[in-house]
MIKOLPA-495172 format. One record per residue (C-alpha): residue number from 0; x, y, z. Coordinates in nm, 4 decimals. Layout:
N
<site k="NUM" east="X" north="Y" up="Z"/>
...
END
This chain:
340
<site k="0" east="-1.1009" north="-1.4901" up="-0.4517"/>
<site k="1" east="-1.2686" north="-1.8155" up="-0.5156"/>
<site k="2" east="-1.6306" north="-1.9119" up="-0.4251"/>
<site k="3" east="-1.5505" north="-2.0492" up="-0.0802"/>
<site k="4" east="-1.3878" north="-1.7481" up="0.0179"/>
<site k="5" east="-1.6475" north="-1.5056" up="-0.1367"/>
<site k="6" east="-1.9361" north="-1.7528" up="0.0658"/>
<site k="7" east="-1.6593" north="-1.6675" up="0.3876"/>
<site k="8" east="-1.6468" north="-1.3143" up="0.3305"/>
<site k="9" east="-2.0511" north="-1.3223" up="0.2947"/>
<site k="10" east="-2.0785" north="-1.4380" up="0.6278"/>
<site k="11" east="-1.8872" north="-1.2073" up="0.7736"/>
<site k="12" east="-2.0862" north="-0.8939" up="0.6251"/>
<site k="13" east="-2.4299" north="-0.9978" up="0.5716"/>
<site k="14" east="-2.5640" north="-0.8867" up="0.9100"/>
<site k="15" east="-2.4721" north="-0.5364" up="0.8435"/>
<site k="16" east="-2.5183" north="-0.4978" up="0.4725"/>
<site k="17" east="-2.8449" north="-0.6715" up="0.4654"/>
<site k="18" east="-3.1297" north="-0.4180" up="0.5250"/>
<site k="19" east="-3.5145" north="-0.5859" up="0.6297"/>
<site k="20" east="-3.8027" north="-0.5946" up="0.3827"/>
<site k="21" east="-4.0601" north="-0.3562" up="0.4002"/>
<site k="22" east="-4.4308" north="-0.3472" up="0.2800"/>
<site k="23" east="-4.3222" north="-0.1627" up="-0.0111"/>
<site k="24" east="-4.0684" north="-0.3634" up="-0.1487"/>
<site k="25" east="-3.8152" north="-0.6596" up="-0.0869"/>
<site k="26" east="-3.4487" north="-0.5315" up="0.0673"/>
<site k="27" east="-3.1768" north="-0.6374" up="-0.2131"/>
<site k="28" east="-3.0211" north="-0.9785" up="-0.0457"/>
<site k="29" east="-2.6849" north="-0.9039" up="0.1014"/>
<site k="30" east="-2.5424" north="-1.2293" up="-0.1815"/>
<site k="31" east="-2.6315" north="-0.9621" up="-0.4487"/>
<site k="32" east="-2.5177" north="-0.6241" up="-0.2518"/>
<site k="33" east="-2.1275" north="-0.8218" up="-0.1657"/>
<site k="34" east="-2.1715" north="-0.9413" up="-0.5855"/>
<site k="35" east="-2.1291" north="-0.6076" up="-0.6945"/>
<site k="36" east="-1.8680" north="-0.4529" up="-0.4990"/>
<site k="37" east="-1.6188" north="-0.7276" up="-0.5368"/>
<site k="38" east="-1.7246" north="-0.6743" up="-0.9073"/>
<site k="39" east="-1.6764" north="-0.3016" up="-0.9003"/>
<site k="40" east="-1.3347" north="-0.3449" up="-0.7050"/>
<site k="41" east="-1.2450" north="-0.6099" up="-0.9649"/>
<site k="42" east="-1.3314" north="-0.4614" up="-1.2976"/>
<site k="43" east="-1.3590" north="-0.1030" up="-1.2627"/>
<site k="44" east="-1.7004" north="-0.1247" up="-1.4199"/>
<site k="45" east="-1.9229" north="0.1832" up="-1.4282"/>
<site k="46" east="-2.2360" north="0.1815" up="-1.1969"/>
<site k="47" east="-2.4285" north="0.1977" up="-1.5579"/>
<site k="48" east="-2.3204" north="-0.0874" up="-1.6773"/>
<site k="49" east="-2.3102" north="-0.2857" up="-1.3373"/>
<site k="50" east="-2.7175" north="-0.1934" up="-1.3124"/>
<site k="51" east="-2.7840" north="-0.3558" up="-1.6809"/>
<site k="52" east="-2.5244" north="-0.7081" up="-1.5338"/>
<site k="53" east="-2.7429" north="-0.6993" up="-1.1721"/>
<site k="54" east="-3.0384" north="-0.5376" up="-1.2862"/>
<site k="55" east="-2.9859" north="-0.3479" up="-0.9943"/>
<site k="56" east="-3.0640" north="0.0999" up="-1.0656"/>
<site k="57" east="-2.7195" north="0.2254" up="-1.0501"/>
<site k="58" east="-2.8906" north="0.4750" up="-0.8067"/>
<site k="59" east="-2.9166" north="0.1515" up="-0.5989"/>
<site k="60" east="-2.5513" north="0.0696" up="-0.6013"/>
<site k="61" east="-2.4038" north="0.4332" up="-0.5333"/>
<site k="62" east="-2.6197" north="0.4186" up="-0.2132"/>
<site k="63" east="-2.4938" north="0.0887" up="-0.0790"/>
<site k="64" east="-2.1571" north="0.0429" up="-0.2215"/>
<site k="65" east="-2.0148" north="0.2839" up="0.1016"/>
<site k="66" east="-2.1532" north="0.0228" up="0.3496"/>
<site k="67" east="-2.0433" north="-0.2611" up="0.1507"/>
<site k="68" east="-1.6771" north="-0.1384" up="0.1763"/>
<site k="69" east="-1.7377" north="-0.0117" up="0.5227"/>
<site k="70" east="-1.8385" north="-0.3908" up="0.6078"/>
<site k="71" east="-1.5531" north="-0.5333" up="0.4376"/>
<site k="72" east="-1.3476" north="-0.3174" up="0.6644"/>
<site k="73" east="-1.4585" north="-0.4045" up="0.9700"/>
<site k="74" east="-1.4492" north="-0.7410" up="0.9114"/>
<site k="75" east="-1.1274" north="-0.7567" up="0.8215"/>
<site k="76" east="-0.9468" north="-0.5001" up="0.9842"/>
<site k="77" east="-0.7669" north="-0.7642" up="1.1790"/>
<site k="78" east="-0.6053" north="-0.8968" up="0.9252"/>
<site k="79" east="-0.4039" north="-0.4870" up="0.8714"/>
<site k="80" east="-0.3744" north="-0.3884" up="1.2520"/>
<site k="81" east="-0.0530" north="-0.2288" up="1.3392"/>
<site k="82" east="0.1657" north="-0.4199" up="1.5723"/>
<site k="83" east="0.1115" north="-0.3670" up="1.8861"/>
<site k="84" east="0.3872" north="-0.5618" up="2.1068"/>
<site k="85" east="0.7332" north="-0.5457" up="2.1091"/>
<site k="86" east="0.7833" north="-0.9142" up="1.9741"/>
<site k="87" east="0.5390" north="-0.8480" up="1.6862"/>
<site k="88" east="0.7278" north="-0.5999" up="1.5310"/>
<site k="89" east="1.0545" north="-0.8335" up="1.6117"/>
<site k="90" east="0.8836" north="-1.1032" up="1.3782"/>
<site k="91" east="0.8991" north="-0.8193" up="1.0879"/>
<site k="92" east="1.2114" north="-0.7771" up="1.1548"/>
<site k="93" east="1.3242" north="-1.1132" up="1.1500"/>
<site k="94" east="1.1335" north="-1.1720" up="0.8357"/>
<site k="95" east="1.3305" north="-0.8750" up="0.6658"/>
<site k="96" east="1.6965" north="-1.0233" up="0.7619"/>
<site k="97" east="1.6105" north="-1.3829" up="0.6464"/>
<site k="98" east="1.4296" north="-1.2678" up="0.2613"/>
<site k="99" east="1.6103" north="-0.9394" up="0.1936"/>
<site k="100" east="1.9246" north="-0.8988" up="0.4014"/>
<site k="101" east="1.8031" north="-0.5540" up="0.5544"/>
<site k="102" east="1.9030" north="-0.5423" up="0.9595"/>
<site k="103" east="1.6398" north="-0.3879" up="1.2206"/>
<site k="104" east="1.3511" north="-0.2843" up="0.9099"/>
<site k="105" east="1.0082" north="-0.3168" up="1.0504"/>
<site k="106" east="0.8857" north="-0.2132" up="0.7145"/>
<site k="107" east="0.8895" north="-0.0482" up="0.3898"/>
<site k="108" east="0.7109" north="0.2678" up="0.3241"/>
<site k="109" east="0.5798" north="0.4664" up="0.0306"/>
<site k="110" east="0.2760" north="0.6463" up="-0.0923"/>
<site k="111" east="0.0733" north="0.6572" up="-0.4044"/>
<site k="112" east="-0.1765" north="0.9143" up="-0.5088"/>
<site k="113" east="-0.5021" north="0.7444" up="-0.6129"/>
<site k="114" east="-0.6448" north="0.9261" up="-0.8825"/>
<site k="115" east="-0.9822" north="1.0451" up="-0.8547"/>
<site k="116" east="-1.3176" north="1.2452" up="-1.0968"/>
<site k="117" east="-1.2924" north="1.6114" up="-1.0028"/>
<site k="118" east="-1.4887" north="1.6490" up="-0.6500"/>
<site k="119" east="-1.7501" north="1.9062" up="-0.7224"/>
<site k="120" east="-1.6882" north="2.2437" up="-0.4156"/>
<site k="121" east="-1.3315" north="2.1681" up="-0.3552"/>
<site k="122" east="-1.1584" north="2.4344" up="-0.5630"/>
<site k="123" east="-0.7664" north="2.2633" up="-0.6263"/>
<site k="124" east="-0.7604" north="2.0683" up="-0.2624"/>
<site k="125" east="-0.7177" north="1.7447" up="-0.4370"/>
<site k="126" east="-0.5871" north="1.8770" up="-0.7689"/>
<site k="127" east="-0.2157" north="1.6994" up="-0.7823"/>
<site k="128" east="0.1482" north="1.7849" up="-0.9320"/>
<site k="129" east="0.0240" north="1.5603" up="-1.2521"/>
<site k="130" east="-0.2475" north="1.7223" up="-1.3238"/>
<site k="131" east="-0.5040" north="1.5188" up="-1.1982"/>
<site k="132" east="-0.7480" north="1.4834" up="-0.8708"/>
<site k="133" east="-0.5976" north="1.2661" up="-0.6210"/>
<site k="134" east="-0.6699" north="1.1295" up="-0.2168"/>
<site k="135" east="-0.3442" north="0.9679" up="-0.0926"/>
<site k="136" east="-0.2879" north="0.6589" up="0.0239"/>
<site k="137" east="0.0631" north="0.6201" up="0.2594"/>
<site k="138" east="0.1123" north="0.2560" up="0.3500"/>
<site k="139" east="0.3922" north="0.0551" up="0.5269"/>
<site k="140" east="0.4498" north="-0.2958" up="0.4118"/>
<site k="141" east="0.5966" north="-0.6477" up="0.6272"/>
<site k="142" east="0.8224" north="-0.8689" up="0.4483"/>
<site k="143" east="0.5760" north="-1.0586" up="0.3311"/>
<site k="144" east="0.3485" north="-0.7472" up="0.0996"/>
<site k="145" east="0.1137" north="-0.7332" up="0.4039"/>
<site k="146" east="-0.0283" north="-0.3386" up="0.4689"/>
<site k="147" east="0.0681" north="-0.3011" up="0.8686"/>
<site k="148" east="-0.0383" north="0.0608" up="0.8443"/>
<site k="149" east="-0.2144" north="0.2495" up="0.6065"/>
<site k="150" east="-0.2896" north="0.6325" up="0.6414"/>
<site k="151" east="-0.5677" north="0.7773" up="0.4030"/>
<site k="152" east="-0.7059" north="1.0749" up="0.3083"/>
<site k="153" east="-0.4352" north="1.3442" up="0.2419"/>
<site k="154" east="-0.5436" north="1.5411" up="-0.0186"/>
<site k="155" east="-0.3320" north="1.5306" up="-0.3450"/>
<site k="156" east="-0.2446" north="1.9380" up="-0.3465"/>
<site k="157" east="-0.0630" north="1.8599" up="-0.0196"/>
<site k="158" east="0.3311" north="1.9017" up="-0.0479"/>
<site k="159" east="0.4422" north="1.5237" up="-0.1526"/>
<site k="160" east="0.7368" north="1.5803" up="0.1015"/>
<site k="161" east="0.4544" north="1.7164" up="0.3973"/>
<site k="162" east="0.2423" north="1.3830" up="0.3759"/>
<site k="163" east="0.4258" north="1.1676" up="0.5985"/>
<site k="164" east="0.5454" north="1.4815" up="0.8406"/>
<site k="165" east="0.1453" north="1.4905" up="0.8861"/>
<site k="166" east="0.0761" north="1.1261" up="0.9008"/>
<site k="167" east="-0.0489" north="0.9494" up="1.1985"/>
<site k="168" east="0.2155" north="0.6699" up="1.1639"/>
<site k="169" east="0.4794" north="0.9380" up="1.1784"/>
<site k="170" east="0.2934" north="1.1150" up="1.5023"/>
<site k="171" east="0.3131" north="0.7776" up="1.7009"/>
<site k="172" east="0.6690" north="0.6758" up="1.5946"/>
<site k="173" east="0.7955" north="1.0025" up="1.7390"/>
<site k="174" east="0.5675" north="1.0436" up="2.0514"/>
<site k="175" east="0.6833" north="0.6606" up="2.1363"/>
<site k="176" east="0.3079" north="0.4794" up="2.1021"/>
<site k="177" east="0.4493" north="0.1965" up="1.8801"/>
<site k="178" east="0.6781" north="-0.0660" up="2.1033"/>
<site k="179" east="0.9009" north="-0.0694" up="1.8521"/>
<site k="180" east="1.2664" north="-0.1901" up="1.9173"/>
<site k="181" east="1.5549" north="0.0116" up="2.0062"/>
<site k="182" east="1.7493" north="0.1392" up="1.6465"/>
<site k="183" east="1.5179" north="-0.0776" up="1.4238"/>
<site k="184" east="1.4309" north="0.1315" up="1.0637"/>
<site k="185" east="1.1795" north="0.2058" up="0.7989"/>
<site k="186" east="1.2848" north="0.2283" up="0.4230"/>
<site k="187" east="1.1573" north="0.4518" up="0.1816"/>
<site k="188" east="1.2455" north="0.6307" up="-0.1258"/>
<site k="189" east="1.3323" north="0.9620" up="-0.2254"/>
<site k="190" east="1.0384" north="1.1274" up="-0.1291"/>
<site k="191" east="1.0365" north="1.0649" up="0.2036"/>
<site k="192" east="1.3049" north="1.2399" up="0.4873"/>
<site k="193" east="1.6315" north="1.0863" up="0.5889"/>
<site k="194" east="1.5039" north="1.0305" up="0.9868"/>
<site k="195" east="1.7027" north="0.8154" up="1.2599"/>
<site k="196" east="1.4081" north="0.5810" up="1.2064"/>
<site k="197" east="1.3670" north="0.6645" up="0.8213"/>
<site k="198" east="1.5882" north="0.5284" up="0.5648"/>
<site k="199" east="1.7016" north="0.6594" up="0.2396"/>
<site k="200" east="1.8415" north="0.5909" up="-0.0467"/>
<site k="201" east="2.2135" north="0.8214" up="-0.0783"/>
<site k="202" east="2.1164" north="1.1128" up="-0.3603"/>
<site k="203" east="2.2078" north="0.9367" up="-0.7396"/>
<site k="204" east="2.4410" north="1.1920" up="-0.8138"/>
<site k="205" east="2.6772" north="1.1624" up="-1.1328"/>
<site k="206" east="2.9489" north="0.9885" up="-0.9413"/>
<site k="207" east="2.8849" north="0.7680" up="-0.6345"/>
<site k="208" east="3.1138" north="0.5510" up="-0.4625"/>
<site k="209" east="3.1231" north="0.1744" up="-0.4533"/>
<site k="210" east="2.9852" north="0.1750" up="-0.1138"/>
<site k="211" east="2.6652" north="0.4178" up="-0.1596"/>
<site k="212" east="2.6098" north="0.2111" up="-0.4734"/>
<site k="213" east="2.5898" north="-0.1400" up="-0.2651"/>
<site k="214" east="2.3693" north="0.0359" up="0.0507"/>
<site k="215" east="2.1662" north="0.1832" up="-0.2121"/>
<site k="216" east="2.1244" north="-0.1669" up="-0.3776"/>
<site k="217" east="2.0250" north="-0.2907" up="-0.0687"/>
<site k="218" east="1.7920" north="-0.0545" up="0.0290"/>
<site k="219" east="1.5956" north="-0.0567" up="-0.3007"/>
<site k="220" east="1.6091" north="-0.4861" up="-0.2391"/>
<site k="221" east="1.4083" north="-0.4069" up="0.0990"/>
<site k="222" east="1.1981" north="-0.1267" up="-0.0390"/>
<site k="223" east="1.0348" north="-0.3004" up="-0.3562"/>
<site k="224" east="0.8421" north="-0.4889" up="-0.1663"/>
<site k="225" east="0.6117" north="-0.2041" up="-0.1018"/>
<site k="226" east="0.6104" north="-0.1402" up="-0.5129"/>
<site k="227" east="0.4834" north="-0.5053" up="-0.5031"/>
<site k="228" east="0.2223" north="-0.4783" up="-0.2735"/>
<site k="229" east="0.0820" north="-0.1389" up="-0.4481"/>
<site k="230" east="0.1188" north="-0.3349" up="-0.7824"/>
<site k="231" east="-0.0564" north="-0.6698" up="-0.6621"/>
<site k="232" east="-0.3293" north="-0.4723" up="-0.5164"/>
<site k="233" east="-0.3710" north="-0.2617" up="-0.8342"/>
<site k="234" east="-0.3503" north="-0.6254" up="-1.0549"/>
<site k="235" east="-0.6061" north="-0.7967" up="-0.8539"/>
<site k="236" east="-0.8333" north="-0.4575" up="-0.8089"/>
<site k="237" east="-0.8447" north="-0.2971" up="-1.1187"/>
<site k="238" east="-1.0674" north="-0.0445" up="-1.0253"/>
<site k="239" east="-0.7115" north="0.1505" up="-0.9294"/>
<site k="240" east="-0.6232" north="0.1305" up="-1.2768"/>
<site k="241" east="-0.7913" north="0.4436" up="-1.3932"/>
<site k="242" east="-0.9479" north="0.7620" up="-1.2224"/>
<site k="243" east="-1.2180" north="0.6593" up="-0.9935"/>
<site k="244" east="-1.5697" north="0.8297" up="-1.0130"/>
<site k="245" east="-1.7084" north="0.8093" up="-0.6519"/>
<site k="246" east="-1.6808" north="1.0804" up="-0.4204"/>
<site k="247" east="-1.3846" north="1.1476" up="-0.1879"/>
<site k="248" east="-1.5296" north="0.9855" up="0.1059"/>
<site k="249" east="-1.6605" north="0.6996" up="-0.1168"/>
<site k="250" east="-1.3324" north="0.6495" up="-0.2841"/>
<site k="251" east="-1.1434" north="0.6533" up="0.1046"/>
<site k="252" east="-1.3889" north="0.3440" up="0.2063"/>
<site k="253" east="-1.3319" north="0.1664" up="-0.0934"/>
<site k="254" east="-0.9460" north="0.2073" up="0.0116"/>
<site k="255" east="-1.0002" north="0.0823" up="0.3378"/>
<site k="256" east="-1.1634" north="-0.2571" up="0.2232"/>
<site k="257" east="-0.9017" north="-0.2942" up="-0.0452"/>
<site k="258" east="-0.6070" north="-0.3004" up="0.1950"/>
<site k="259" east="-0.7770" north="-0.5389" up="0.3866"/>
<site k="260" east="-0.8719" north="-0.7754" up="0.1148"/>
<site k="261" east="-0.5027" north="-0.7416" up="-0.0259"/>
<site k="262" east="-0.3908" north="-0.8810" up="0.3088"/>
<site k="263" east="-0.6865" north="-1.1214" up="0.3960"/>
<site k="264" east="-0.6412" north="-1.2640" up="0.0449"/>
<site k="265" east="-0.2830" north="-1.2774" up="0.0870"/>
<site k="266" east="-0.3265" north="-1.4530" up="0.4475"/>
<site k="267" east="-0.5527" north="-1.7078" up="0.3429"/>
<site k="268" east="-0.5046" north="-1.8603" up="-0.0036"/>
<site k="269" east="-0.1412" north="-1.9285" up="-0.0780"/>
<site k="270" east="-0.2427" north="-2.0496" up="-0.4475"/>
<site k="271" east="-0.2752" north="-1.6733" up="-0.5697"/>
<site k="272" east="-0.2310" north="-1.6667" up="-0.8913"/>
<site k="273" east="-0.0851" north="-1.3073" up="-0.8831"/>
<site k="274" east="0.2709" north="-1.3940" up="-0.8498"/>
<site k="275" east="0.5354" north="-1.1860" up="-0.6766"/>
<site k="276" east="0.8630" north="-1.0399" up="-0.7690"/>
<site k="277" east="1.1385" north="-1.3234" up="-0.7603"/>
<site k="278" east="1.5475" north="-1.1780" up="-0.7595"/>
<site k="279" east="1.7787" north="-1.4129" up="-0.9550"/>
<site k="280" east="2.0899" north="-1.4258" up="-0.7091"/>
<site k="281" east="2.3530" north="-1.5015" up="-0.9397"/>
<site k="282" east="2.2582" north="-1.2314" up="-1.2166"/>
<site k="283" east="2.1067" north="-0.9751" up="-0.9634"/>
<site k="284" east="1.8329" north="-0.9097" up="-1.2239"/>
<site k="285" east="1.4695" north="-0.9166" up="-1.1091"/>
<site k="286" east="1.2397" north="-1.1828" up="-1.2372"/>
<site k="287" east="0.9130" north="-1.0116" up="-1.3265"/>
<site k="288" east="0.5698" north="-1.1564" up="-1.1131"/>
<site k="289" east="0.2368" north="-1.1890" up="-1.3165"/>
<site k="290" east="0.0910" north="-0.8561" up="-1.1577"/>
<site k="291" east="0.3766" north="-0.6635" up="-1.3876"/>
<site k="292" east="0.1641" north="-0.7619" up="-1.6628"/>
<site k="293" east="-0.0927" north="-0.4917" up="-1.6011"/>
<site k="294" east="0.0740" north="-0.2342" up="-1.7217"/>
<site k="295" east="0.0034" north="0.1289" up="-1.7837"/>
<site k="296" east="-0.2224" north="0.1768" up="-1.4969"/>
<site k="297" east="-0.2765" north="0.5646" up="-1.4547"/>
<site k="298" east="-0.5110" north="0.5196" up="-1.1363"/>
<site k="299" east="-0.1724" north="0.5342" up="-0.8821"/>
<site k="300" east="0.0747" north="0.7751" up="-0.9002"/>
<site k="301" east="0.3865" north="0.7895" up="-0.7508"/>
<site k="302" east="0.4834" north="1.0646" up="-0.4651"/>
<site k="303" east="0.7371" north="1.2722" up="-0.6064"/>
<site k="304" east="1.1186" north="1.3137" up="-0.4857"/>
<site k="305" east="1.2161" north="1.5806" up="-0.2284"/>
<site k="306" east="1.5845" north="1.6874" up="-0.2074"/>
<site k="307" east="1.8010" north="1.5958" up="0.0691"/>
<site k="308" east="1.8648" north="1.8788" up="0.3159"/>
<site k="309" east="1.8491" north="2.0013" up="0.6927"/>
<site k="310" east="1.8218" north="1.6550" up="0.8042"/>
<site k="311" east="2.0198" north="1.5698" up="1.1538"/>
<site k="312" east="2.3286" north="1.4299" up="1.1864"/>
<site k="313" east="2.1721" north="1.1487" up="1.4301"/>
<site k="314" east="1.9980" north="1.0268" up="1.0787"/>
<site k="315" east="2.3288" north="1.0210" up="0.8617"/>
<site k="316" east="2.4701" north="0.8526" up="1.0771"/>
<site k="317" east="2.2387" north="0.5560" up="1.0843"/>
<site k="318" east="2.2612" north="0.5659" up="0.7389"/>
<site k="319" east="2.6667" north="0.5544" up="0.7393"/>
<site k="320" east="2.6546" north="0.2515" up="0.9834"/>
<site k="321" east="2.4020" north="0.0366" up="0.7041"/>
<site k="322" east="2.6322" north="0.0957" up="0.4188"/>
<site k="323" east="2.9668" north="0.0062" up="0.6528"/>
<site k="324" east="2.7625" north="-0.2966" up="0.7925"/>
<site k="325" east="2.6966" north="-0.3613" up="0.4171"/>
<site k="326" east="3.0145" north="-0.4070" up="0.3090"/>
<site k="327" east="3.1631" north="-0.5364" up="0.6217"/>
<site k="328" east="3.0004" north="-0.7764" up="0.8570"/>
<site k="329" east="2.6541" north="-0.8122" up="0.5949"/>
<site k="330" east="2.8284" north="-0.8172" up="0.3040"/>
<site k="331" east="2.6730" north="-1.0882" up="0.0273"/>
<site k="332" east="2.8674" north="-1.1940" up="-0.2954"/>
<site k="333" east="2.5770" north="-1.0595" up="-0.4776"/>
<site k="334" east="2.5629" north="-0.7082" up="-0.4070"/>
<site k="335" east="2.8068" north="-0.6143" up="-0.6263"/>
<site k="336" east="2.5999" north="-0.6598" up="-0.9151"/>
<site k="337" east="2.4140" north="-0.2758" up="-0.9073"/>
<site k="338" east="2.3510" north="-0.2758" up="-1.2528"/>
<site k="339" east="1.9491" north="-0.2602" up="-1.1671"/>
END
């Protein structure tokens, strides 16, 4: 973010994180208030040593950091509203033929567990399957490593394989409130469940056939876009790079104005200098962006596989038709270079 978007983003928040002055003392100016969120989101820092850098009490800055983020939300939250006409999602869709050869996606889907201090009362709600405290972020990604949807909040004790079956995304794809087309798809990994509308990768069993090989090269070609988008977040906010200390409700607002600053960001300057994921054709091998260099980051973690089983024949089916499709009609010289 460079100065004339930070003096943007200032203008769109100051109203309702700048508080009036009172006899007893001066309110802290909104300039200062927006300085030390975008630093906290940035770095990471800890509220004590963000008081000594803004001579600002770190009391101070655990009261108004929520409204900060809460701002930043609001102002932004058109830049990560879900689709809500039939020719919007169409545009996805489009966008997902022409960069990564996937037919009728309007997305790719996964879910990290964003790894927070132990909340104080909760017993093991958030307490995860890696040993850690966790609130769960579930977001589905455009062609383009825009959020579309973003679902927060699960707690990270909840069954990996339950989070999306208790999602709101997955509630309004099934009760028909998105005007989504007719037979278009969402890919996701193994932790997710093969649906007529949900994609999966075939199991990686010892011995798979040519064609499971190619649709599941595909797939994972569509899908890493979402790996992208968690990673360039987590490169440009750093504060996801290691457990955060703020409480739950804190940590689910500071979330919330990530997402949208990932997107507005990613909207508005097209001179980032966190680079993307580039495929070399030819070789099939991936070209690494600049956000791989952050390695190591133990504030995300992964959702963990769930077997495939009970799933209904309506599903497989859709899945059967991709990987026929992708070595018929779709084929690309390419894809027969699974080796990643």
């Amino acid at each position: 973010m460079n100065e004339e978007m930070f003096d943007t983003l200032l203008n769109k928040v100051s109203k309702q994180i700048q508080k009036e002055d009172t006899v007893m003392r001066n309110a802290l100016p909104a300039n200062l208030k927006l300085q030390v969120a975008c630093r906290f989101l940035a770095t990471g820092d800890s509220l004590a040593f963000l008081q000594y850098l803004y001579k600002v009490p770190k009391c101070s800055i655990s009261k108004f950091l929520p409204d900060v983020f809460d701002a930043i939300y609001e102002a932004l939250q058109d830049y990560i509203t879900v689709p809500q006409k039939e020719s919007e999602w169409q545009d996805i869709i489009n966008e997902f033929e022409l960069k990564w050869n996937f037919p009728s996606c309007i997305g790719a889907i996964d879910g990290k567990h964003v790894v927070i201090q132990c909340p104080s009362n909760t017993g093991s709600q958030y307490y995860n399957y890696k040993g850690t405290f966790s609130i769960v972020l579930l977001a589905l990604v455009d062609g383009n490593y825009n959020f579309t949807c973003i679902d927060i909040g699960s707690y990270g004790s909840q069954s990996d394989g339950g989070i999306f079956a208790k999602s709101n995304l997955m509630k309004a794809i099934e009760t028909k409130q998105l005007k989504i087309p007719e037979n278009s798809v969402i890919v996701g990994d193994d932790a997710f469940p093969l649906k007529s509308y949900l994609m999966k990768p075939y199991p990686r069993i010892f011995q798979q056939t040519d064609r499971e090989k190619i649709y599941n090269y595909r797939h994972c070609r569509a899908r890493c876009i979402v790996e992208n988008a968690f990673g360039i977040m987590a490169s440009r906010f750093r504060v996801f790079r290691k457990s955060i200390l703020l409480a739950p409700q804190t940590t689910m607002q500071l979330i919330k104005a990530s997402c949208a600053l990932h997107n507005w960001i990613r909207k508005s300057n097209s001179t980032s200098s966190i680079s993307v994921d580039i495929e070399d054709y030819e070789s099939g091998y991936i070209i690494p962006g600049t956000w791989r260099n952050d390695v190591g980051s133990e504030g995300i973690v992964p959702l963990r596989a769930t077997q495939e089983r009970h799933f209904i024949h309506e599903a497989r089916q859709k899945r059967e038709e991709l990987a026929d499709y992708f070595i018929g009609e779709g084929a690309v010289n390419w894809q027969h270079n699974t080796k990643h």
